[in-house]
N, C-alpha and C positions, 0 to 999 in steps of 0.2 A: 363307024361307031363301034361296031363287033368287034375289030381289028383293035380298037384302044382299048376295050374295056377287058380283054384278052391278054393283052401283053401287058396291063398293069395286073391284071388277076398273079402272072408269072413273074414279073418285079416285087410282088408280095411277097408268093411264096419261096424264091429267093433267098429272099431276106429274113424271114420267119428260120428257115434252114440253117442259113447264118448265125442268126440265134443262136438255136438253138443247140451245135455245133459247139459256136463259144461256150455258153453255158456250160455244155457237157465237159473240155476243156481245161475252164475252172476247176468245174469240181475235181476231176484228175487228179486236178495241182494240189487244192487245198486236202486231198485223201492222200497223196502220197507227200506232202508237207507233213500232215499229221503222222502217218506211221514210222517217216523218217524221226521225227524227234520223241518218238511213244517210248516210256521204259517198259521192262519185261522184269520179270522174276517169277518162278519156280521152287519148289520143295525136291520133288524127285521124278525123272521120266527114267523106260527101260526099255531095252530093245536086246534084242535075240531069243532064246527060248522063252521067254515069258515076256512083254512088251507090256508096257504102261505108259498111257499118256500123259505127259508135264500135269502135274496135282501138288499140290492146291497154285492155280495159276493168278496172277493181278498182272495188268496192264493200263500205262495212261499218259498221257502226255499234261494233264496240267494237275489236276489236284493228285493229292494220293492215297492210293488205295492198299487193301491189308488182306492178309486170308491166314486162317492159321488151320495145321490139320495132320495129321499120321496117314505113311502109306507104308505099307508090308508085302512083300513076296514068297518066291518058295526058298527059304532058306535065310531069307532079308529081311530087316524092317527100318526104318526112319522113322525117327519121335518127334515130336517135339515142333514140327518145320511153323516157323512163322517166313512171310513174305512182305513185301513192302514195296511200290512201284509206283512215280509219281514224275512229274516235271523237271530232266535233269539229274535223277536219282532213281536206284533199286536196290534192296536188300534182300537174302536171302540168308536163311540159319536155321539149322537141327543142332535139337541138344544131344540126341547117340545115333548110331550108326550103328546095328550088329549083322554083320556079316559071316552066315554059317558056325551060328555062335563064339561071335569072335567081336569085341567090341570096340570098335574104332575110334570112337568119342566122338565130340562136335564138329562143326562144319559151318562155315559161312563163308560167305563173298559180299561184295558191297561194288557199289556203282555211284560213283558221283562226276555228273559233265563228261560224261564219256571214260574215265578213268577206272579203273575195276582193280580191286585187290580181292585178294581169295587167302582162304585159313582152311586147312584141312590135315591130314595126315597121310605119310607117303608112306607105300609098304611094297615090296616087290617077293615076290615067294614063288613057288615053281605051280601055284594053284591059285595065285591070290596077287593084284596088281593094282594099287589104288595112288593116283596122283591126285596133286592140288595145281591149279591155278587151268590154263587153256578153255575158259567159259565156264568151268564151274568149282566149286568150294572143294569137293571129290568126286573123279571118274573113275570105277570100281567095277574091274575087271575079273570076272567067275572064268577061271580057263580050263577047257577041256582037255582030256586023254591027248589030242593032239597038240598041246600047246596054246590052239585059240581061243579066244573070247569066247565063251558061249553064252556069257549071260552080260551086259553092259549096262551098269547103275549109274545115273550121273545125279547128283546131287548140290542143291544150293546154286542155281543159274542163273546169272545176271545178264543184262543189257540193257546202255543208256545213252542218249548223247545228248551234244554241249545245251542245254536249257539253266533256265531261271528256278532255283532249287526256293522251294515256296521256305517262307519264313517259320520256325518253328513259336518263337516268341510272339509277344506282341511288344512293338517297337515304345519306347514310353514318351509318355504325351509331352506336345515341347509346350512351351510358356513363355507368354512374350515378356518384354524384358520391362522389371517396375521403374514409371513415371517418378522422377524426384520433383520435386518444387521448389525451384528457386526460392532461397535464403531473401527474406524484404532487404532492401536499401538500408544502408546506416549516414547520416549524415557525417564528417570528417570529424575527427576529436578536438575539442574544442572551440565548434562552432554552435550554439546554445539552437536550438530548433524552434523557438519562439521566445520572447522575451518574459519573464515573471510580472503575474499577474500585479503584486503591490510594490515593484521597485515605482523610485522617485528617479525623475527626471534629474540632475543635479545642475543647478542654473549656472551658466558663465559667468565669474568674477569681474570686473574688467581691471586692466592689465594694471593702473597707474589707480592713487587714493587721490579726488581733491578735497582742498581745506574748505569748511563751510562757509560762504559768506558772510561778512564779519556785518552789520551795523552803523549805520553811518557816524558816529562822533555828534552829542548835541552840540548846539551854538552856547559858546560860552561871555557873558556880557563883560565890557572894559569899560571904565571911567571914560567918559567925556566921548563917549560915541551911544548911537541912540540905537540901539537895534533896530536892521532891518525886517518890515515887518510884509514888504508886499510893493 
């Protein structure tokens, strides 16, 4: 009796493991399901002498979310940054850009179903290197004495993939189609639908006239005979 009550205690627990195991699994799945289809967007991050973290930041996989916000550095600033990130879609846009008093103008990128386009302004100088498109609206390069990076602005950053981009409208309401009513019956033209109330029956003639019967002729008396009388 020890012995069974022992080895099911261990087929329990097993199976509880099991479980749990799954479970755990699952979730794996459905957290790296969600991060695979989640969009991103950004205003501004930096890196090298001065570093800043992605600001004002939104992330999401089904509804969409928004941030708007100004970030500034030594010699830098971005205005303006609105953000946009939802199911399928991201946006990202600045209204100016100045760079060491130098003013770049606007800046966006957009993300729809995984497709990304970028608008920014390209400038190549012996101190000053800003492209458009490679992940972000502009990547705005401060170059030192020796030629390198020293300071890396990347601005307006998108990512998204293929999803169901939520409706912005609302769809208009249908309406089922209106019931006609059959037209009444007409009876055929010139078949009267009942007869009039004071017509006269018109009685049949018969076909031939006869003559009325005539009378029969009295008896008329002669000489020398005696009327019959009976």
């Amino acid at each position: 009796m020890l012995l069974s009550i022992e080895s099911t205690r261990r087929v329990l627990a097993a199976v509880g493991a099991g479980g749990l195991l799954a479970a755990g699994a699952a979730a794996a799945l459905q957290s790296a399901h969600a991060q695979a289809v989640a969009s991103t967007a950004y205003g501004v991050s930096a890196s090298g002498v001065e570093a800043k973290a992605a600001q004002p930041s939104v992330s999401g996989a089904d509804a969409i979310k928004t941030a708007q916000g100004s970030v500034a550095g030594m010699g830098w600033s971005v205005t303006g940054i609105t953000v946009k990130a939802g199911a399928g879609m991201a946006e990202a846009s600045a209204s100016n850009v100045v760079v060491a008093g130098r003013a770049l103008g606007a800046v966006s990128a957009t993300c729809a179903n995984g497709v990304t386009s970028f608008t920014g302004p390209n400038v190549s100088e012996a101190k000053l290197k800003v492209s458009s498109g490679g992940g972000a609206g502009a990547t705005i390069q401060i170059l030192g004495a020796d030629g390198k990076a020293a300071q890396t602005i990347a601005v307006a950053v998108v990512s998204c993939a293929k999803g169901t981009v939520p409706p912005t409208t609302t769809p208009p309401a249908t309406t089922p189609p209106a019931t006609t009513t059959p037209p009444e019956s007409t009876p055929p033209t010139g078949q009267p639908t009942q007869p009039p109330m004071n017509s006269t029956i018109p009685t049949q003639k018969p076909s031939g006239t006869t003559k009325p019967q005539q009378p029969a002729p009295k008896p008329q008396l002669q000489e020398g005979h005696h009327p019959v009388t009976g």
